[in-house]
N, C-alpha and C positions, 0 to 999 in steps of 0.2 A: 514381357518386361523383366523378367528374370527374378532369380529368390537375393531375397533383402538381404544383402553383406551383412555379418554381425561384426558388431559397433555397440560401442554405449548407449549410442542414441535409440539404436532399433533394439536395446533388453530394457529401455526405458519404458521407450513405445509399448512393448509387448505388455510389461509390468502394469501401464497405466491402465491397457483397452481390459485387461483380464478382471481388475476389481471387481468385484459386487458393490451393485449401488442398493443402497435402500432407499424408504421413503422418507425417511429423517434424514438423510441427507439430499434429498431435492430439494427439500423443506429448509433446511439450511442454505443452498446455494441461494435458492429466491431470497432470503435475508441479507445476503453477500450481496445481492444483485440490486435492493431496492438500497441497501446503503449505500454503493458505488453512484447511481442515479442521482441520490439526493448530491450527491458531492460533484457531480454533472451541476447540475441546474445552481446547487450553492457557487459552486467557481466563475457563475455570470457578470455578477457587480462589482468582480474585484478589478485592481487596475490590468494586472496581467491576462484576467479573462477578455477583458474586453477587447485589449489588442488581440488577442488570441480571435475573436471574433469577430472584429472588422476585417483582419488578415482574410478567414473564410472567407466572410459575403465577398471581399475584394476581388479572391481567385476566382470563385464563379466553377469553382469545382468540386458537382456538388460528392465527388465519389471519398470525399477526405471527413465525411463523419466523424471517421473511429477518432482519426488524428485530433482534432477539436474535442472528442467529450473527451478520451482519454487526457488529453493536457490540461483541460479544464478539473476533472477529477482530483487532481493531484496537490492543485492549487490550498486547499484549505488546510492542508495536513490536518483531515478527522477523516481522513480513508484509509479504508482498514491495512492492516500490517500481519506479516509471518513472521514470529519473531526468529526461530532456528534458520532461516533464510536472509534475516533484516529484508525482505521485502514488501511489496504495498500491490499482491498483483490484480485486485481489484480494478485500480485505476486504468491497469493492463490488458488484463484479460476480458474485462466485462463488455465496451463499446464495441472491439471487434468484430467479437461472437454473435452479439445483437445484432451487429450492421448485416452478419454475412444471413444470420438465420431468418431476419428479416425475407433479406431477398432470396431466400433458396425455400421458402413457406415449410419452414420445418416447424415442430410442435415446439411448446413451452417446456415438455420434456429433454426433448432435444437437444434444446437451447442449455437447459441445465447440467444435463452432462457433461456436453461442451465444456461450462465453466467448472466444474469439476476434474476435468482432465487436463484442461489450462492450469489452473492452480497447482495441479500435481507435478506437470513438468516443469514450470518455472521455480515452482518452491524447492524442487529434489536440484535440480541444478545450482538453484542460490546456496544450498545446505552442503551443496561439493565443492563451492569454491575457495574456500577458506577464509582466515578471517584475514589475511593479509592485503587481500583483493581490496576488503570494503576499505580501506584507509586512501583508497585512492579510486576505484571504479564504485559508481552508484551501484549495486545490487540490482533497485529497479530496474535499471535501461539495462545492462547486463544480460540479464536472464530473463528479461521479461519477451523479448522476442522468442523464444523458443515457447512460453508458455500461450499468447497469443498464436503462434501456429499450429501449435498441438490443438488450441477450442477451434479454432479456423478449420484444420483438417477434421475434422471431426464430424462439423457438419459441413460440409465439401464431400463426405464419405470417404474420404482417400484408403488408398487402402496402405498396407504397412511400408511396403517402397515409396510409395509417392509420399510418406509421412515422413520418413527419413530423410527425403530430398531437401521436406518444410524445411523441417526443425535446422540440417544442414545448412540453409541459405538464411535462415534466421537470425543462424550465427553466426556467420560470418559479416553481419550487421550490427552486430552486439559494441555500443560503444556506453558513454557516460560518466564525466568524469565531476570531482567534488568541487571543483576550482568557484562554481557558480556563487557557492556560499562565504567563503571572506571577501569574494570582490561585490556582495549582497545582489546579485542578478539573476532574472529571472528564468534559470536556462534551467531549473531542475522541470518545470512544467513539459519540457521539450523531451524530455526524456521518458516520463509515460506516453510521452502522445510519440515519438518516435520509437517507443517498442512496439507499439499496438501495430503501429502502420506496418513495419518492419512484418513481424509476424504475419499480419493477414495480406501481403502483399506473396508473401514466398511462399503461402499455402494455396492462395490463388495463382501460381507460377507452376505448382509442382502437380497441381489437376490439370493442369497443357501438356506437361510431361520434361519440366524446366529442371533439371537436376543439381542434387547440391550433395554435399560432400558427407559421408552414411558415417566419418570418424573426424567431427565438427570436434568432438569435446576432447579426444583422447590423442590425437593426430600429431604427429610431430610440428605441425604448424598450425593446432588448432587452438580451441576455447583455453584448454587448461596452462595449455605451455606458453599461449602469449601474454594472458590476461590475471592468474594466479599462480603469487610466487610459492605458495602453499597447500596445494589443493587438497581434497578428501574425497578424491571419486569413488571410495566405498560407500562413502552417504547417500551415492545418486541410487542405488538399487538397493538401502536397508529396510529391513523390516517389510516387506513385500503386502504383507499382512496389515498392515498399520491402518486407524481410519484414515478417512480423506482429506489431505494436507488442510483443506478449506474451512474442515470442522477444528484441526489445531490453527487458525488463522483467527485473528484477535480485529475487535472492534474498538472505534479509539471516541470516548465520550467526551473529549476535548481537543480543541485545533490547534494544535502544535507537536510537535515532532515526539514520537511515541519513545522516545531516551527519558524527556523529562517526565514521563506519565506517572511512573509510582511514586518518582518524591513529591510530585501534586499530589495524587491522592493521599500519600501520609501528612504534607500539609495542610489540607484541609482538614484530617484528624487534629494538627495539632492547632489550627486556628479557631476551630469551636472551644478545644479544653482553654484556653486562652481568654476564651471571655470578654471580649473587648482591648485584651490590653497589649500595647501595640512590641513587639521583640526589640532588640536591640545589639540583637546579633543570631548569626543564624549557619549551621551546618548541617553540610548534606554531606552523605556517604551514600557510592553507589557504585555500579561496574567501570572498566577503565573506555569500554566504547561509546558510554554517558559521554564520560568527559573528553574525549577525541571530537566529539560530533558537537557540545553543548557545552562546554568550557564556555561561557561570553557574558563577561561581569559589568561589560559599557556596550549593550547589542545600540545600533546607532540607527534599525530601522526595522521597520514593521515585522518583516523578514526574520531579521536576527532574532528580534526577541522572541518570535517561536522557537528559535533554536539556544535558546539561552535558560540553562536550569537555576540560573541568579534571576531572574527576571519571571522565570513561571510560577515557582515556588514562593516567591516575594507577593507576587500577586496572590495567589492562595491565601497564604497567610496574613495578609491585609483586608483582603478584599471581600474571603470567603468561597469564591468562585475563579473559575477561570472560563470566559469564552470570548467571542471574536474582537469583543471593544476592548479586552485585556492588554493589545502588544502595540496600542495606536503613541502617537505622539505624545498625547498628555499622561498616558500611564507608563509609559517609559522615562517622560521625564520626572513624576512622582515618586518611583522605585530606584531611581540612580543610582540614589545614595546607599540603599537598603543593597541594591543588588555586586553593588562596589565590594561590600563589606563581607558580602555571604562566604565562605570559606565551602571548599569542595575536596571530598577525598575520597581516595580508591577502598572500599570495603573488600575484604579476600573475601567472606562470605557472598557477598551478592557477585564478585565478581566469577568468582568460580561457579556460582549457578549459572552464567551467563555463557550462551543465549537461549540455554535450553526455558530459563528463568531470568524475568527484568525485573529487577530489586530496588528498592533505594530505602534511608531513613534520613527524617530531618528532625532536627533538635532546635529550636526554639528559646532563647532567654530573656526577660524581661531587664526593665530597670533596676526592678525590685526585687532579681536575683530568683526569678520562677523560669524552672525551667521544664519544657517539654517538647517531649518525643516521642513519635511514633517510627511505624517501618512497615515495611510491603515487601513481601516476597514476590507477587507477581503485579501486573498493571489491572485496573478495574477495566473490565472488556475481555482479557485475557481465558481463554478455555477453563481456566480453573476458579477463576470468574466472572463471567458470561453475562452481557444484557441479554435481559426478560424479552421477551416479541413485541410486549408493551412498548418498554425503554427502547429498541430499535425502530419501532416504528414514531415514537416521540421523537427520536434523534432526527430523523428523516425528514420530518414535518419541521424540526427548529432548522435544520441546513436548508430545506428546501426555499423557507421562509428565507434565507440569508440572498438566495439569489432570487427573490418576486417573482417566487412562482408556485402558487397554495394549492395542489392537485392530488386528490384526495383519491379522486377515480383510479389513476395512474400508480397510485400505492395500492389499491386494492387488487389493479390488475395483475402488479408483480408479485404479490404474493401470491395468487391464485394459477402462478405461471405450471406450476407442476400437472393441474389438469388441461392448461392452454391447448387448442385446437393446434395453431398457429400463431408465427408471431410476425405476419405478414400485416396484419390488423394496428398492429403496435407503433406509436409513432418514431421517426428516427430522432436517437441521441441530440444529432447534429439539431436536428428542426427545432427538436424544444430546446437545445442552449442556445441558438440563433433569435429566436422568435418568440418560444414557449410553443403550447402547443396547437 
């Protein structure tokens, strides 16, 4: 087969397989892995799951698992996020790895690794492309195929040639653009479930001996030079030493798009000291990729207002809470006015933390001339602060509950995947957002 050409892609490879894993982080991944699931099964009873899932049964093919729970996953926007990446590769990397480990009877160890080295090459690649890319290509669908074939190859065994072939045909798959979101359609679901595929398609290609190109990201016609007008391919191989992207990968305690998460959470700091009494004007300050992605003072549908920081915050702060019944028709038209009004501005502080750090602060004023503010340096979820096993496993059981389907077994089995035999036993992703189980 020959010695693996160096390339980016094969000192990425080398960098990922060479880590030391411990046991707090298997331990961790299976957290990754039951929240991803929950957000499987939650994405059933929405409108776009369901076409998503008629489309399945329709094709009668049953080999597109990954493609259905990955597009399903992504749906609810409360699946987890990197934030140095802006990616979500849960939604990406997890159905794959499951589908292939499934049927290759590998262990729950296995499996975890897998998603641990998925994670690493997807996230090191979102962190090289700059932030010019994201204004225009999704991050997810971008990089998410390269991180799907790195978990694919993995447990495929490939070895570092035939890993470089993946990753190379992964990429040159890599598309995703923003356009879905002012025309409100449903094409960002298409883009986790077209990287998964993407990936586990070209790692199953490159164990036949299917080749792909070893200088995908550096290549005068590759990832960097088509795709990023600003790259940082020194980020793909930093800190070598670092823990595992997965363990800096953030869990999102609310469904809506993780830009607006900290000035929720400061809002709902400032909606208790409030007391009942309702604002009458309202400012946020926070990064300027908030406001690129969540600028939307009249969001006109379900959709929007998860991406509207005037409509999440408004809710917060009226409501008390933020979850699924928050962005529906009547709470939209409730907050109109509020959301009309809310004024939004670029903070240097949170913005120059940004993306190492997702900042925001909201400021609050009554009738009666009471004003209050809070502020967040990071998102609740965020590595620096972390839902409890508790609070993960509650999250999972209210999202699981979102798509009817209350499986209690199925959470104990994934956490307990680190001493799993096998995950041949396990049922498919696809079966239970099709059916249940």
């Amino acid at each position: 087969m020959g010695a693996t050409p160096n390339s980016l892609t094969a000192d990425l490879i080398g960098m990922i397989r060479s880590k030391p894993i411990g046991e707090d982080d298997l331990v961790a991944a299976a957290h990754f892995v039951l929240d991803t699931v929950a957000c499987v099964i939650g994405g059933r009873e929405t409108p776009p799951g369901k076409i998503l899932i008629d489309w399945y049964r329709g094709t009668g093919d049953a080999g597109r698992h990954a493609y259905l729970a990955s597009g399903l996953a992504h749906i609810l926007e409360i699946d987890d996020l990197h934030r140095d990446s802006v990616t979500h590769p849960g939604a990406v990397v997890i159905p794959p790895a499951w589908h292939v480990a499934r049927h290759s009877g590998r262990s729950g160890r296995d499996f975890l690794v897998a998603v641990l080295q998925g994670y690493e090459a997807m996230t090191r690649i979102g962190m090289a492309v700059g932030p010019a890319h994201y204004k225009v290509w999704h991050n997810t669908s971008t990089c998410g195929p390269f991180g799907a074939a790195m978990a694919c190859a993995a447990l495929l065994e490939l070895d570092d040639t035939q890993t470089v072939w993946a990753l190379g045909n992964a990429g040159t798959q890599s598309c995703g653009l923003w356009q879905f979101l002012p025309d409100g359609a449903m094409s960002k679901h298409l883009h986790t479930a077209h990287a998964a595929e993407a990936g586990a398609i070209a790692a199953s290609l490159a164990a036949r001996g299917f080749t792909g190109p070893a200088h995908i990201l550096e290549g005068e016609r590759g990832f960097f030079r088509a795709l990023c007008p600003d790259p940082k391919p020194e980020a793909l191989l930093a800190q070598p030493d670092a823990p595992w992207q997965l363990v800096r990968t953030s869990m999102k305690p609310w469904p809506c798009c993780r830009h607006v998460h900290p000035a929720v959470d400061a809002a709902l700091e400032v909606h208790d000291a409030l007391n009942g009494e309702e604002p009458v004007s309202v400012e946020i300050a926070t990064y300027q990729a908030a406001l690129d992605v969540c600028d939307r003072p009249q969001p006109d549908t379900l959709y929007a207002a998860k991406f509207s920081l005037q409509h999440c915050v408004n809710a917060a702060l009226r409501n008390g809470r933020v979850d699924f019944d928050s962005f529906d028709d009547s709470h939209r038209s409730r907050l109109a006015g509020a959301s009309r009004s809310t004024s939004l501005a670029v903070s240097k502080e949170f913005d120059q933390a940004y993306p190492a750090r997702w900042g925001a602060a909201v400021s609050a004023t009554t009738a009666a001339g009471k004003t209050v503010s809070a502020a967040r340096a990071d998102c609740r979820g965020d590595p620096e602060a972390p839902l409890s096993s508790d609070e993960i496993v509650a999250k999972a059981q209210m999202v699981m509950r979102r798509g009817g389907i209350e499986d209690a077994a199925l959470i104990e089995e994934i956490l307990a995947m680190p001493n799993a035999a096998q995950l041949s036993g396990f049922p498919s992703l696809g079966t239970i957002a099709a059916a249940g189980r």
